[in-house]
CHARMM internal coordinates of N, CA and C (Angstrom, degrees):
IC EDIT
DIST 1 N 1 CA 1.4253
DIST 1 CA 1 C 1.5273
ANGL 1 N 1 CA 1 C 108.34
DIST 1 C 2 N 1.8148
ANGL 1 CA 1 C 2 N 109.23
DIHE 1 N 1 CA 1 C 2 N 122.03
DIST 2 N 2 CA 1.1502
ANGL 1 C 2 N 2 CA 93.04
DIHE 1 CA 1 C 2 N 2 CA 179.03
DIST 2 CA 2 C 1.8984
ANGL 2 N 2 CA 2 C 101.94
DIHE 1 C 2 N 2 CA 2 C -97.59
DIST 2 C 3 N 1.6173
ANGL 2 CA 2 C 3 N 119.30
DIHE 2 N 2 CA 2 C 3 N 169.82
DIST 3 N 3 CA 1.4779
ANGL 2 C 3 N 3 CA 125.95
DIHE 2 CA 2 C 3 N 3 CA 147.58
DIST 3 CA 3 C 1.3847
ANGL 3 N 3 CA 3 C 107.53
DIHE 2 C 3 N 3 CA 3 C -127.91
DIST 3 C 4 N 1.5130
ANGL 3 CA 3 C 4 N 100.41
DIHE 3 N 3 CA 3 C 4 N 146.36
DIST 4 N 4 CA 1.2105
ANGL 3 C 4 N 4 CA 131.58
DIHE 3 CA 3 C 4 N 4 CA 176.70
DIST 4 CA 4 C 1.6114
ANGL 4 N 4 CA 4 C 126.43
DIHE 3 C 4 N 4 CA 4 C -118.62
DIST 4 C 5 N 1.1155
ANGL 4 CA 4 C 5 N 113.91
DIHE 4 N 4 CA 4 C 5 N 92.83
DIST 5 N 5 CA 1.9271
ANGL 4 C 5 N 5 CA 116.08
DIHE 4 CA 4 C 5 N 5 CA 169.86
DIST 5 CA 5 C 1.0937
ANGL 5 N 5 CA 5 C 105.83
DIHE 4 C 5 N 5 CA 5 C -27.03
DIST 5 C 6 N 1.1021
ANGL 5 CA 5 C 6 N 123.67
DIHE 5 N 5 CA 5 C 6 N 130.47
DIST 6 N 6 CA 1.0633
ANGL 5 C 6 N 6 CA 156.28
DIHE 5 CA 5 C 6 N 6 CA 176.51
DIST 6 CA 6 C 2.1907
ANGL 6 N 6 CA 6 C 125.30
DIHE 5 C 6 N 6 CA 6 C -112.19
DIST 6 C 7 N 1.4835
ANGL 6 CA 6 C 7 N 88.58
DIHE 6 N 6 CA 6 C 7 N 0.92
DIST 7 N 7 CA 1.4388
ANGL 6 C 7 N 7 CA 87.84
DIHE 6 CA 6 C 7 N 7 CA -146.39
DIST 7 CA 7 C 1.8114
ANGL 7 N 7 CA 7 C 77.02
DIHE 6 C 7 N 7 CA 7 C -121.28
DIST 7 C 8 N 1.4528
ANGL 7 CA 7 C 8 N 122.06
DIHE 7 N 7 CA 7 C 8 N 156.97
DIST 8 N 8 CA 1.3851
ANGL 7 C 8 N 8 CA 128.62
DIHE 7 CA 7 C 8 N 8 CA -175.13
DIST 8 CA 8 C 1.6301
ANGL 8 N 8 CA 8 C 95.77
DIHE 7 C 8 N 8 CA 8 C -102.42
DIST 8 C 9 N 1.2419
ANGL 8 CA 8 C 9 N 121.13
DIHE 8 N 8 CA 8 C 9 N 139.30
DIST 9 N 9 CA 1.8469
ANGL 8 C 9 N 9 CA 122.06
DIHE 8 CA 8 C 9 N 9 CA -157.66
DIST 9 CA 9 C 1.7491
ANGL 9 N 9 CA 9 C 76.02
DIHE 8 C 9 N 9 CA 9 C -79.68
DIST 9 C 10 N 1.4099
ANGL 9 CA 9 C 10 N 107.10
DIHE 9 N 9 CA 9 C 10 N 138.95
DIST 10 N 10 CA 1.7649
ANGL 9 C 10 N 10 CA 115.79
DIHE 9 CA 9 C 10 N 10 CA 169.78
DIST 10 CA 10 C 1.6171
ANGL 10 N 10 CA 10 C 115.13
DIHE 9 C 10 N 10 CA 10 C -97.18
DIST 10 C 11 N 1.0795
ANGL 10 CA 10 C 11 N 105.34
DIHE 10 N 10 CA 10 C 11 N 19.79
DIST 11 N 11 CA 1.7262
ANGL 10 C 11 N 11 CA 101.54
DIHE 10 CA 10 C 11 N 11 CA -165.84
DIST 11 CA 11 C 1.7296
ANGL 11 N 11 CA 11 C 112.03
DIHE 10 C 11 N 11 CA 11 C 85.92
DIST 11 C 12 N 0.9280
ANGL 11 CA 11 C 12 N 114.29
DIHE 11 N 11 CA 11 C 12 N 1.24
DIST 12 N 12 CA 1.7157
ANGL 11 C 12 N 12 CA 121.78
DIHE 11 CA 11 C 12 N 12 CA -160.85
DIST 12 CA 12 C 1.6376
ANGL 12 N 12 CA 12 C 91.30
DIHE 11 C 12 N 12 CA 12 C -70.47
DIST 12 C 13 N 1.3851
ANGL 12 CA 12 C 13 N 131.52
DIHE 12 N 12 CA 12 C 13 N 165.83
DIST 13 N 13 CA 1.0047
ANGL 12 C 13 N 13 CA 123.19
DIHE 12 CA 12 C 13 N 13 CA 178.32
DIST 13 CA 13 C 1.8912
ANGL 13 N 13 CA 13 C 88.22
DIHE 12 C 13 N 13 CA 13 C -150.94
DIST 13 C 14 N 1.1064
ANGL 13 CA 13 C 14 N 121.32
DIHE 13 N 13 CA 13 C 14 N 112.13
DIST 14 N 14 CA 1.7209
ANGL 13 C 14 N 14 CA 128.78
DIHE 13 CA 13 C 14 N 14 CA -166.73
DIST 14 CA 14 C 1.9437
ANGL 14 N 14 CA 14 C 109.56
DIHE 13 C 14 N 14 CA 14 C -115.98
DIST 14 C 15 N 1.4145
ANGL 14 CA 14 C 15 N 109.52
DIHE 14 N 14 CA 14 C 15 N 109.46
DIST 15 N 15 CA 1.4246
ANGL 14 C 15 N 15 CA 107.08
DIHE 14 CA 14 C 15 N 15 CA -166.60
DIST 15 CA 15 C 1.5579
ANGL 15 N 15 CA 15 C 94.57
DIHE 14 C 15 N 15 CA 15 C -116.57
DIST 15 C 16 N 1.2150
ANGL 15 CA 15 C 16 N 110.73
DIHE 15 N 15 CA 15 C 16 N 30.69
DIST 16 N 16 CA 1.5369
ANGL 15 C 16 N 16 CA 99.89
DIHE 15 CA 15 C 16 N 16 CA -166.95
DIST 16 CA 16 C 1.7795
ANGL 16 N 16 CA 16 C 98.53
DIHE 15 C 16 N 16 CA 16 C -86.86
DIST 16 C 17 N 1.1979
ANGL 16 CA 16 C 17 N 103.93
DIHE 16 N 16 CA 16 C 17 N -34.96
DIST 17 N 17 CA 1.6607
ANGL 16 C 17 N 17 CA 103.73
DIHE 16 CA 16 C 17 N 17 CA 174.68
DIST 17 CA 17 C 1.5214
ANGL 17 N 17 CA 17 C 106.71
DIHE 16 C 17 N 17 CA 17 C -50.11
DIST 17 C 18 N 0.8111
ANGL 17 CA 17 C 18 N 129.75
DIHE 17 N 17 CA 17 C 18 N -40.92
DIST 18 N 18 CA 1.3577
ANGL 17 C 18 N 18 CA 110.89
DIHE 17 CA 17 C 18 N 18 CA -162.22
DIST 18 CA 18 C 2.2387
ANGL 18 N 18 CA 18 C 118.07
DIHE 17 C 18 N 18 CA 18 C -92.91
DIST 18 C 19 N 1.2024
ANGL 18 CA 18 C 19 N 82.37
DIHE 18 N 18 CA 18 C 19 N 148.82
DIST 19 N 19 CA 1.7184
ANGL 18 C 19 N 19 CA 94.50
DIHE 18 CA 18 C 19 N 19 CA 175.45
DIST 19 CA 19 C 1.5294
ANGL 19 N 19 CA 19 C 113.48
DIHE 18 C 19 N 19 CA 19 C -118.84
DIST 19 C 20 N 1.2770
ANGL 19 CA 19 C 20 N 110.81
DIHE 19 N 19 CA 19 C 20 N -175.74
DIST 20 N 20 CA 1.3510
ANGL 19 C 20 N 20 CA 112.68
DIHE 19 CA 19 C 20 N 20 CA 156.90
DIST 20 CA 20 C 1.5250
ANGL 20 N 20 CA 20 C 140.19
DIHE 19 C 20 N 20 CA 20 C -105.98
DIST 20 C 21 N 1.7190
ANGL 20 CA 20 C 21 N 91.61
DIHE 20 N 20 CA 20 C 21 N 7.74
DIST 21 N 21 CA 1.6224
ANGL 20 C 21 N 21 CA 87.50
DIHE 20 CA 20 C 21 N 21 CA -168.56
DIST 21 CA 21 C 1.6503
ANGL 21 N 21 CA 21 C 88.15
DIHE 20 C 21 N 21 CA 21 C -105.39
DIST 21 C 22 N 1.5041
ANGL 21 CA 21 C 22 N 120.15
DIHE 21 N 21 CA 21 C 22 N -14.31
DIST 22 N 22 CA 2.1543
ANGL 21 C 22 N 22 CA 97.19
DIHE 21 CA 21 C 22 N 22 CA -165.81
DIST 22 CA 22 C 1.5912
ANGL 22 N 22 CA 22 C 93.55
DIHE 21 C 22 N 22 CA 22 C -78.75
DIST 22 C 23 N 1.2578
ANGL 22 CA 22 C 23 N 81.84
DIHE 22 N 22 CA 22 C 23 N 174.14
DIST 23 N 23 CA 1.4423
ANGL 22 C 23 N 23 CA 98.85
DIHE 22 CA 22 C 23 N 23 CA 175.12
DIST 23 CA 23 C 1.5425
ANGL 23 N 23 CA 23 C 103.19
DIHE 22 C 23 N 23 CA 23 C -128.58
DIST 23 C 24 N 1.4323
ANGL 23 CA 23 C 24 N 121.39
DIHE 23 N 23 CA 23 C 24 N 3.79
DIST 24 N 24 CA 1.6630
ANGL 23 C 24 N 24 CA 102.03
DIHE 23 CA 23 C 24 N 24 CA 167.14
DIST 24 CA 24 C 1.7041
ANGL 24 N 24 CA 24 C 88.56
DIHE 23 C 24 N 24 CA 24 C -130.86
DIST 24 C 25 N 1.2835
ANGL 24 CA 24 C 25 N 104.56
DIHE 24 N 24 CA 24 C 25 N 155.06
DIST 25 N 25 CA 1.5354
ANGL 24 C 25 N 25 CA 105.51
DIHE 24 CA 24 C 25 N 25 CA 165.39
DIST 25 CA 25 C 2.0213
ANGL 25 N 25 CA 25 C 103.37
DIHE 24 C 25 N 25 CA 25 C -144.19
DIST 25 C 26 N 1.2856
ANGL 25 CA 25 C 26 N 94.79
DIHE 25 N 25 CA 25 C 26 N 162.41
DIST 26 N 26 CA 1.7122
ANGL 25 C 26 N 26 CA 102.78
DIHE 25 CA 25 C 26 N 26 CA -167.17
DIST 26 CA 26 C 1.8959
ANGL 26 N 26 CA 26 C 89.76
DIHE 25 C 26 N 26 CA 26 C -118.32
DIST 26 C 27 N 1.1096
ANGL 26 CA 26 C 27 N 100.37
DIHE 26 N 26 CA 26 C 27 N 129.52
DIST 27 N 27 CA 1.7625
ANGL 26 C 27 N 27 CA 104.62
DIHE 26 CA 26 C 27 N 27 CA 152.21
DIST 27 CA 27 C 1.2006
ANGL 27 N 27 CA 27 C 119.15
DIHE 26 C 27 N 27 CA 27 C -112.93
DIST 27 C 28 N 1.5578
ANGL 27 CA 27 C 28 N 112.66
DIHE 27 N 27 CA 27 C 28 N 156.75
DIST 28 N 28 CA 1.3710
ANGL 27 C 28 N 28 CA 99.86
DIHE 27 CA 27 C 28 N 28 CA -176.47
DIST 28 CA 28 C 1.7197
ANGL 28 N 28 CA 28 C 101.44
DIHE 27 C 28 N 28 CA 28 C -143.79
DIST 28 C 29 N 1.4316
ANGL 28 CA 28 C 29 N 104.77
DIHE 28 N 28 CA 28 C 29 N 11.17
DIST 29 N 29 CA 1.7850
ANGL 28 C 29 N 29 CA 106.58
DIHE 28 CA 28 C 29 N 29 CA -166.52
DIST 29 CA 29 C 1.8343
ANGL 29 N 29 CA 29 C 92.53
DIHE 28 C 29 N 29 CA 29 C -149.68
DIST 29 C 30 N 1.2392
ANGL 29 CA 29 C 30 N 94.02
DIHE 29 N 29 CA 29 C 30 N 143.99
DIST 30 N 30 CA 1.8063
ANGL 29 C 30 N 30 CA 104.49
DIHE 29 CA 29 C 30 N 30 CA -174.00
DIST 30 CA 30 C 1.2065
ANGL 30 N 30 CA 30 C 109.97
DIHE 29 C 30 N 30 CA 30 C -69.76
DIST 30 C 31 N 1.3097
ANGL 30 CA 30 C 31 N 125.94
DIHE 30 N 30 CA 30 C 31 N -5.18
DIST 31 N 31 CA 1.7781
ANGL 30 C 31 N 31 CA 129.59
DIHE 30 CA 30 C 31 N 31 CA 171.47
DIST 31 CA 31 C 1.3410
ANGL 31 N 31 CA 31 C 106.85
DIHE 30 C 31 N 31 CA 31 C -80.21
DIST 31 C 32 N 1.1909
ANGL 31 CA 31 C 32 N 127.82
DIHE 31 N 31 CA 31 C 32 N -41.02
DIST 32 N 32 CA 1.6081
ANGL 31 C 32 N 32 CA 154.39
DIHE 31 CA 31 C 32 N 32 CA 161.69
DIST 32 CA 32 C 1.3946
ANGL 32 N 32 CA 32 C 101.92
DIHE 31 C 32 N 32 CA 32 C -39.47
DIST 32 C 33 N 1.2448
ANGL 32 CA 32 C 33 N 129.84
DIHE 32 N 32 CA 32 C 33 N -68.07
DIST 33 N 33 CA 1.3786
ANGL 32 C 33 N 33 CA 147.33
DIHE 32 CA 32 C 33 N 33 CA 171.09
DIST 33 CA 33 C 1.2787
ANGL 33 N 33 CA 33 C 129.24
DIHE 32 C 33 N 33 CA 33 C -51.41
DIST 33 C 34 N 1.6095
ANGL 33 CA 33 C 34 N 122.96
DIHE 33 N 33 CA 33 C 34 N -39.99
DIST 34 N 34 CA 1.4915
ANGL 33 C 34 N 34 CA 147.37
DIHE 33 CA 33 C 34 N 34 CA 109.38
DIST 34 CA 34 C 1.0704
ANGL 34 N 34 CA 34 C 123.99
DIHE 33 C 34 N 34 CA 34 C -2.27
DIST 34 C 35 N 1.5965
ANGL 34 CA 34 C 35 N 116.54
DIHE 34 N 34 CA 34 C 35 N -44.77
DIST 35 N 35 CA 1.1818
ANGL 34 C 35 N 35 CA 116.75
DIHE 34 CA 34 C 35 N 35 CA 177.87
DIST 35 CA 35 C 1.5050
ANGL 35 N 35 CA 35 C 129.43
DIHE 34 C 35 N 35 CA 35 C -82.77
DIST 35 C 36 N 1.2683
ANGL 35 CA 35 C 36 N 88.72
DIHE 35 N 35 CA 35 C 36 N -19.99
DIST 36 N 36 CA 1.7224
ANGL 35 C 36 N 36 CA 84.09
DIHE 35 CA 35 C 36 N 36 CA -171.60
DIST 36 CA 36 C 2.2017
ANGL 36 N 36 CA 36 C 91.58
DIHE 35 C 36 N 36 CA 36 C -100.12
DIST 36 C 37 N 0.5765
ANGL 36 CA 36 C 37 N 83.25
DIHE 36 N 36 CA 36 C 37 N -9.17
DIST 37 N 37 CA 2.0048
ANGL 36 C 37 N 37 CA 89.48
DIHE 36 CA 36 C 37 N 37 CA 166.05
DIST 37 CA 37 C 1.7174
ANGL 37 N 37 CA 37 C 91.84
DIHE 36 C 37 N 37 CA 37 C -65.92
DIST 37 C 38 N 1.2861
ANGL 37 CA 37 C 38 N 122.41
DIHE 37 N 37 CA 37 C 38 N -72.10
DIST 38 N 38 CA 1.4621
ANGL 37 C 38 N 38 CA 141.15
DIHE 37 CA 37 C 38 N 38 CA 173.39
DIST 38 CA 38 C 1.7585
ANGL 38 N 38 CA 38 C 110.53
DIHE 37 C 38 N 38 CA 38 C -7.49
DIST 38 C 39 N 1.4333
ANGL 38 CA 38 C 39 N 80.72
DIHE 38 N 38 CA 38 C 39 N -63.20
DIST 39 N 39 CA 1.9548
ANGL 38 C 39 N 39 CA 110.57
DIHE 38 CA 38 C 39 N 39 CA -158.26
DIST 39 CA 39 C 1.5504
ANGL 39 N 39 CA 39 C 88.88
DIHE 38 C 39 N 39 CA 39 C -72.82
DIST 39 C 40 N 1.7951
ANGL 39 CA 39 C 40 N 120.24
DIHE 39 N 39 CA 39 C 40 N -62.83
DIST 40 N 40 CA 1.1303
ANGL 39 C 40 N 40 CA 108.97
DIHE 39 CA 39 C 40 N 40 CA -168.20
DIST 40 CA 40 C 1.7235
ANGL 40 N 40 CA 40 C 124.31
DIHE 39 C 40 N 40 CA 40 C -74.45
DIST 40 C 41 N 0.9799
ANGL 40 CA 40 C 41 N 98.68
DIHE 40 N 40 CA 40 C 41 N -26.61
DIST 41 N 41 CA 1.8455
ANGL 40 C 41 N 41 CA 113.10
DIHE 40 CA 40 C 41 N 41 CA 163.97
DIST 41 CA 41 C 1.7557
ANGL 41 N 41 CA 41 C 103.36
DIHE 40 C 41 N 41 CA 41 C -44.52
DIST 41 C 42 N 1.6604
ANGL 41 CA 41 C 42 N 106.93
DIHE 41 N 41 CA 41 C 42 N -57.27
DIST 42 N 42 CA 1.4892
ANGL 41 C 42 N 42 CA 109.55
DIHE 41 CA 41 C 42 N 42 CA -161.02
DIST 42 CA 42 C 1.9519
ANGL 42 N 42 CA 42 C 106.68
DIHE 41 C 42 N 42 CA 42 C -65.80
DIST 42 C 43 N 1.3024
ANGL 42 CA 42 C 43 N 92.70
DIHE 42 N 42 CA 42 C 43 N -20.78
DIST 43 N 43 CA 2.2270
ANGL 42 C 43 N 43 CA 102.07
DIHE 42 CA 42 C 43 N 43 CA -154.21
DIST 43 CA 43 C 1.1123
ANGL 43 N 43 CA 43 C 99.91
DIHE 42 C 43 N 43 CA 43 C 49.97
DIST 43 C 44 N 1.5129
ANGL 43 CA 43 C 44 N 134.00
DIHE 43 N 43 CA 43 C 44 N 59.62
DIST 44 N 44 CA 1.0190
ANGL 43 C 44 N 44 CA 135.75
DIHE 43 CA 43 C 44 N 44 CA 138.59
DIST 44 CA 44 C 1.9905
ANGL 44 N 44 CA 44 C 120.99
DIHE 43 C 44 N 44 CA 44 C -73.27
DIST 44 C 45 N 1.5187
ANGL 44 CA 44 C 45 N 94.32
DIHE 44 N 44 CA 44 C 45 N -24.39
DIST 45 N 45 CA 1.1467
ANGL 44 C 45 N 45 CA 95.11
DIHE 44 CA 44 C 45 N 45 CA -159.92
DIST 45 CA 45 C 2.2382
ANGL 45 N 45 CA 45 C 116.86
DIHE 44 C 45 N 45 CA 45 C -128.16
DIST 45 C 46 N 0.8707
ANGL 45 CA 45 C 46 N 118.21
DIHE 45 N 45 CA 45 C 46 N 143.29
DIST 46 N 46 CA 1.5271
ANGL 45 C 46 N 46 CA 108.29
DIHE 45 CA 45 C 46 N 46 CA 175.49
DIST 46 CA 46 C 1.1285
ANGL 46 N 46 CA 46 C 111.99
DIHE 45 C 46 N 46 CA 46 C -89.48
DIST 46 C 47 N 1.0267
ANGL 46 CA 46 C 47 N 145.32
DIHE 46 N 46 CA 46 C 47 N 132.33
DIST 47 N 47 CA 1.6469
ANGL 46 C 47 N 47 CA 142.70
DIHE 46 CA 46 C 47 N 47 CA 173.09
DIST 47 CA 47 C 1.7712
ANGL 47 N 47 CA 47 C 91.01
DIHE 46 C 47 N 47 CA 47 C -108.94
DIST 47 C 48 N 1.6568
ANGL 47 CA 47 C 48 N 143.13
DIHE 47 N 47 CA 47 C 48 N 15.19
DIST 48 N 48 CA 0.8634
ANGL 47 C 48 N 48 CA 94.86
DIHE 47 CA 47 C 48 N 48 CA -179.52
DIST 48 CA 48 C 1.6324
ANGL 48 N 48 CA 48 C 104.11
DIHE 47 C 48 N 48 CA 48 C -102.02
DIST 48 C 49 N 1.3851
ANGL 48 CA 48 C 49 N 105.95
DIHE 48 N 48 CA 48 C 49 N 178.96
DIST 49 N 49 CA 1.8375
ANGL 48 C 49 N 49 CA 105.91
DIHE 48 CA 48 C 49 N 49 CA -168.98
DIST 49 CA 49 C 1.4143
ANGL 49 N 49 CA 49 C 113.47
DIHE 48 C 49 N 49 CA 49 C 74.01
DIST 49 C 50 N 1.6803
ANGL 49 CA 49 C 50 N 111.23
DIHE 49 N 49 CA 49 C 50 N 15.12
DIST 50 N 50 CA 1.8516
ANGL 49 C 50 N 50 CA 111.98
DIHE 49 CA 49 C 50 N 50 CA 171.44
DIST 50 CA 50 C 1.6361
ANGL 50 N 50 CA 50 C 108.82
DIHE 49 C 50 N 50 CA 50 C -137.00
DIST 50 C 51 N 1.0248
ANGL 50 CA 50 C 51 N 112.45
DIHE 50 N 50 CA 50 C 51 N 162.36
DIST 51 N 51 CA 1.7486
ANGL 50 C 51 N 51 CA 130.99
DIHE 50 CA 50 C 51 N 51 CA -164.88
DIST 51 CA 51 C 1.4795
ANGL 51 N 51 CA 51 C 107.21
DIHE 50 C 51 N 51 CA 51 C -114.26
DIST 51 C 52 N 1.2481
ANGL 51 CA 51 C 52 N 120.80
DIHE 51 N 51 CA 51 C 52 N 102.04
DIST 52 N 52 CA 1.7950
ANGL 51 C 52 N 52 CA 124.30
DIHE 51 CA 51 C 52 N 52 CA 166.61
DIST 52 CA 52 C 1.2614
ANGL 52 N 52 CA 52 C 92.91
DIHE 51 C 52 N 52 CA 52 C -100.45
DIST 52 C 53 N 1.8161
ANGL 52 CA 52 C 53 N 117.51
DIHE 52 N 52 CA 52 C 53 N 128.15
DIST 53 N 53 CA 1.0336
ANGL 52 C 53 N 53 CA 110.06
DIHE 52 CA 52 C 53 N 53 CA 162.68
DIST 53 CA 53 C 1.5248
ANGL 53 N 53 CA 53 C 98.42
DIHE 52 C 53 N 53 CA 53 C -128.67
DIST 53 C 54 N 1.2992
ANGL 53 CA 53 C 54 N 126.95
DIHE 53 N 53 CA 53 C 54 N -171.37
DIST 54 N 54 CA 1.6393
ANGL 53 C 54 N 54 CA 133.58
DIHE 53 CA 53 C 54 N 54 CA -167.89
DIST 54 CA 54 C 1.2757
ANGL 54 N 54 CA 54 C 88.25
DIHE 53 C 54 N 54 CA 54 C -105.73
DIST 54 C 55 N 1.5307
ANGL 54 CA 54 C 55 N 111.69
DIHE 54 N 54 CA 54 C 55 N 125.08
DIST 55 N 55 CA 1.6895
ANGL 54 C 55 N 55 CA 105.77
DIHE 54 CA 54 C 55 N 55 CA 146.38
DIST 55 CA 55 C 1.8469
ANGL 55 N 55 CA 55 C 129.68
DIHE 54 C 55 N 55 CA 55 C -100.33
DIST 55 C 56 N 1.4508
ANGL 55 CA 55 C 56 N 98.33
DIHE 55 N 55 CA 55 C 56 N 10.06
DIST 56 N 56 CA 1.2285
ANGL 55 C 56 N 56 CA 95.44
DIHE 55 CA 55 C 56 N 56 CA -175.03
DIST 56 CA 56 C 1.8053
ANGL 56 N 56 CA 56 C 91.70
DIHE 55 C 56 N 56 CA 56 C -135.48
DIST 56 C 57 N 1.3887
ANGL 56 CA 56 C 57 N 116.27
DIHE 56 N 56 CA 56 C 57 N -166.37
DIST 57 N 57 CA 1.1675
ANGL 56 C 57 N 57 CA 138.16
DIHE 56 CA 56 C 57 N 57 CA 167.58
DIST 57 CA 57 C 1.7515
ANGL 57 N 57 CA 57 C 107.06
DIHE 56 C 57 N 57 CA 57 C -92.35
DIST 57 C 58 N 1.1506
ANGL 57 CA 57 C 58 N 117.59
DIHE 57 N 57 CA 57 C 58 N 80.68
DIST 58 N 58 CA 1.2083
ANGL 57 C 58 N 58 CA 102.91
DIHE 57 CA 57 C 58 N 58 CA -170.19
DIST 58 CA 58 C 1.9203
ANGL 58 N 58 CA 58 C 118.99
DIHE 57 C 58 N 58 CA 58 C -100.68
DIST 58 C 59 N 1.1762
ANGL 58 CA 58 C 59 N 117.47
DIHE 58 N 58 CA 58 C 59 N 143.39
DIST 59 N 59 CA 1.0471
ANGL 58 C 59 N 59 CA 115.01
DIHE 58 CA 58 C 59 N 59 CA -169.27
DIST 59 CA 59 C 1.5359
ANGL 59 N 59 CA 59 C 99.51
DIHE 58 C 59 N 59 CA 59 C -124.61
DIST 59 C 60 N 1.8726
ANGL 59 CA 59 C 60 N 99.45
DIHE 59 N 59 CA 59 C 60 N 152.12
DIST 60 N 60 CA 1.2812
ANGL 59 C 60 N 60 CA 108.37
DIHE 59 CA 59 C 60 N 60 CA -144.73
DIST 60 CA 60 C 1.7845
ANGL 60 N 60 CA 60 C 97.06
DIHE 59 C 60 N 60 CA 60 C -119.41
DIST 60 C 61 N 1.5013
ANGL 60 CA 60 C 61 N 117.53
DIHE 60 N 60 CA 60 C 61 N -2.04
DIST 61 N 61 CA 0.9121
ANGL 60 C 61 N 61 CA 129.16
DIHE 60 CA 60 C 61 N 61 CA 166.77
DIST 61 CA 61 C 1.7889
ANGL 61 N 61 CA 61 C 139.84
DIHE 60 C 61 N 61 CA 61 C -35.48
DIST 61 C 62 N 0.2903
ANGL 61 CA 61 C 62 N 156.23
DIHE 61 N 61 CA 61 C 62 N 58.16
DIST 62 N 62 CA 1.6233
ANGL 61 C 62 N 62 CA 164.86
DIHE 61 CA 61 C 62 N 62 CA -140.84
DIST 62 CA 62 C 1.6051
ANGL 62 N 62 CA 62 C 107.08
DIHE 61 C 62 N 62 CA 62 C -70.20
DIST 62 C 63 N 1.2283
ANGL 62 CA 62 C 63 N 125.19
DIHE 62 N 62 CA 62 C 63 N 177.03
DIST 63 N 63 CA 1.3703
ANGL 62 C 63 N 63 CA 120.33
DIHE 62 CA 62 C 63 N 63 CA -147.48
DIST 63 CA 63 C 1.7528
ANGL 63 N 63 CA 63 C 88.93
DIHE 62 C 63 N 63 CA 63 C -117.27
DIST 63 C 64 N 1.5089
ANGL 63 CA 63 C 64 N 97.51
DIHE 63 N 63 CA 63 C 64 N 133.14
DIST 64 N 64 CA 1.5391
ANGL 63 C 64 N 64 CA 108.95
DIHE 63 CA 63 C 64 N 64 CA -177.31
DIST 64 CA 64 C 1.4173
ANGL 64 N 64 CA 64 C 116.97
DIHE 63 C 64 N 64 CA 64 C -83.07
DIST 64 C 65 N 1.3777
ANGL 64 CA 64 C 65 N 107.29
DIHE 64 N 64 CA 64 C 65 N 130.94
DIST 65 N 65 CA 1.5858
ANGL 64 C 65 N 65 CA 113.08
DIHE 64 CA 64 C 65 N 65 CA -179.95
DIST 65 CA 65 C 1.6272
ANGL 65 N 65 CA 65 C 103.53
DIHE 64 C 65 N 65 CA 65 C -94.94
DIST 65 C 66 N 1.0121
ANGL 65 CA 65 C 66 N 115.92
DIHE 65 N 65 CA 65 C 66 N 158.30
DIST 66 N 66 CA 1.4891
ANGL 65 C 66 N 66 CA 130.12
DIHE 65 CA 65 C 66 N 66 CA 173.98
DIST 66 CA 66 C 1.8381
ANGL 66 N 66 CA 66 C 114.63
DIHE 65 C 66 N 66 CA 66 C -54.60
DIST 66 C 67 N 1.2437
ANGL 66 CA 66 C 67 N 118.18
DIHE 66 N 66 CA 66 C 67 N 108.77
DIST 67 N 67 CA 1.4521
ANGL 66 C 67 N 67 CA 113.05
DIHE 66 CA 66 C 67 N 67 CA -173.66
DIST 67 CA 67 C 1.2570
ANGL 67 N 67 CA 67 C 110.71
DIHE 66 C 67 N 67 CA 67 C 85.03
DIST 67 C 68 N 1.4559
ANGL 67 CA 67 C 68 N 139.22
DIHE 67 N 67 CA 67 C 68 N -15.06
DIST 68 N 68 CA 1.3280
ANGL 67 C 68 N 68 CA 132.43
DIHE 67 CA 67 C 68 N 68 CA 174.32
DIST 68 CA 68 C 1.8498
ANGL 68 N 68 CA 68 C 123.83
DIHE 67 C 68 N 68 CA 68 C -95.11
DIST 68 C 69 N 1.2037
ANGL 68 CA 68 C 69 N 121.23
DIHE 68 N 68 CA 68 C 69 N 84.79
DIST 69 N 69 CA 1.1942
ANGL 68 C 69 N 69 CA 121.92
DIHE 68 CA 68 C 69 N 69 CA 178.07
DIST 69 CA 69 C 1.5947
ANGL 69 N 69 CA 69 C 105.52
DIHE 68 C 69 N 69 CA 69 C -36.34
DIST 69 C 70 N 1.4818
ANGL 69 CA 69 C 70 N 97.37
DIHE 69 N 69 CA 69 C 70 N 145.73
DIST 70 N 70 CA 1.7024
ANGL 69 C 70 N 70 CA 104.62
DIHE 69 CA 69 C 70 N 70 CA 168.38
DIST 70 CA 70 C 1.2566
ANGL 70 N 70 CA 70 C 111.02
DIHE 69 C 70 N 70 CA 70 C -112.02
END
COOR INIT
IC SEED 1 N 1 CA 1 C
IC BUILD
């Protein structure tokens, strides 16, 4: 089964998926994906000894304004 995003990434940045005790986590939305940019930007956090993998097709695209190249 494949999924596909559907949704244009809004700048949102979503850390609610994550904990500290798993050691694998699934994303499936570019805010999700955002997030761990977030965590590792801050060094708040170790990702090593854990598994992010994609569960969707996610696109990282952001929503086009009039006159503003992306």
């Amino acid at each position: 089964m494949e999924y596909f995003s559907t949704t244009r990434w809004d700048g949102a940045v979503d850390l609610s998926w994550y904990n500290g005790t798993d050691t694998e986590f699934t994303l499936t939305t570019p805010a999700q994906l955002a997030g761990v940019a977030e965590l590792v930007n801050s060094n708040t956090t170790d990702f090593a000894g854990k598994t992010i993998r994609p569960g969707a097709d996610i696109s990282l695209l952001r929503y086009e304004e009039t006159g503003k190249p992306w």
